[in-house]
C-alpha positions, 0 to 999 in steps of 0.5 A: 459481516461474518464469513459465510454472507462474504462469502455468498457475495464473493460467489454471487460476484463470480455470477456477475450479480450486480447486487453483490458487486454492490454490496462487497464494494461498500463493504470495502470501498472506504479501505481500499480508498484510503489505500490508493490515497496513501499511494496517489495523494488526490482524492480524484484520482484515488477514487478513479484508481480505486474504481479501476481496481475493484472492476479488475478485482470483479473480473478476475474474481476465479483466481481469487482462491481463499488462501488470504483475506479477500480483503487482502487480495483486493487491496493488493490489486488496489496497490497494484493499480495505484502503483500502476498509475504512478508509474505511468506518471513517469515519475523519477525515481532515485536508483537504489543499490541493492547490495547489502553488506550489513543490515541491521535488525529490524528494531522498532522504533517510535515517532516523538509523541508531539508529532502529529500525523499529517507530518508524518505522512508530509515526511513520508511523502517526501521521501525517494520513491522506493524507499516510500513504496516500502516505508507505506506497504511496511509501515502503513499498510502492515506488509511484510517484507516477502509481501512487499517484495512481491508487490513490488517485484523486488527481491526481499534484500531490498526490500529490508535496505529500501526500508532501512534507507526510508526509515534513517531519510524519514528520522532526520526529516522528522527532526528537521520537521520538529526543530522548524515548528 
């Protein structure tokens, strides 16, 4: 769909028109589905959370300003809203210091090529939830470590730390994954 039909959706949405609302939902509900998944792991639930955030998306489509995607701004309220939820699940999280004496770079770094995704994503899982948090909006969803920070409200020392403790925690579980098959 090019710019300016977006557009005349995003505005028919600042109208209240159904119509749009319909049709930008479809264009995007398959993407943000998979966002709020990423987060929730149940198909359910992600489809509840991902419902959430797009009435929430069409309520507050005035602050929506046009300085990003309106991809963007929408799947960062779905993260929001998946990060919400998982917060209301009251799950224990592991606290992480956020004094750093020395990180290193942020060095790319390549997954053994017979590991398949869906353990990747088991490892992901598998790891504190900060350091997961960080690993899937940096490695996953393509953030930044300034965009992380805000959407996690942290501040972007730890952010880099989170990741750097993920992606050393997500090494070894590879490892470990790939001597057990």
């Amino acid at each position: 769909m090019d710019k300016n039909n977006q557009a005349d959706l995003i505005e028919g949405c600042r109208k209240n028109d159904s119509l749009s609302q319909m049709q930008l939902y479809d264009l995007y509900c398959k993407a943000m589905f998979n966002t709020a998944y990423n987060f929730i792991k149940d198909d359910d639930i992600a489809q509840d959370v991902m419902q959430e955030a797009f009435i929430k998306a069409f309520k507050k489509i005035d602050t929506y300003t046009g300085e990003a995607s309106f991809g963007a701004w929408l799947k960062r309220i779905v993260i929001n809203q998946s990060l919400d939820w998982l917060k209301k699940q009251k799950i224990k999280t592991v606290e992480l210091n956020d004094e750093v004496t020395y990180l290193p770079n942020d060095d790319p770094w390549e997954v053994e090529s017979g590991i398949s995704m869906a353990v990747i994503y088991k490892c992901i899982e598998a790891l504190p939830l900060k350091c997961k948090n960080v690993v899937k909006l940096y490695l996953l969803e393509g953030y930044d470590h300034q965009e992380v920070a805000q959407i996690l409200n942290i501040s972007e020392v730890s952010s880099r730390s989170q990741l750097s403790r993920g992606k050393s925690k997500l090494k070894e579980l590879l490892i470990h994954e790939n001597y057990e098959s």
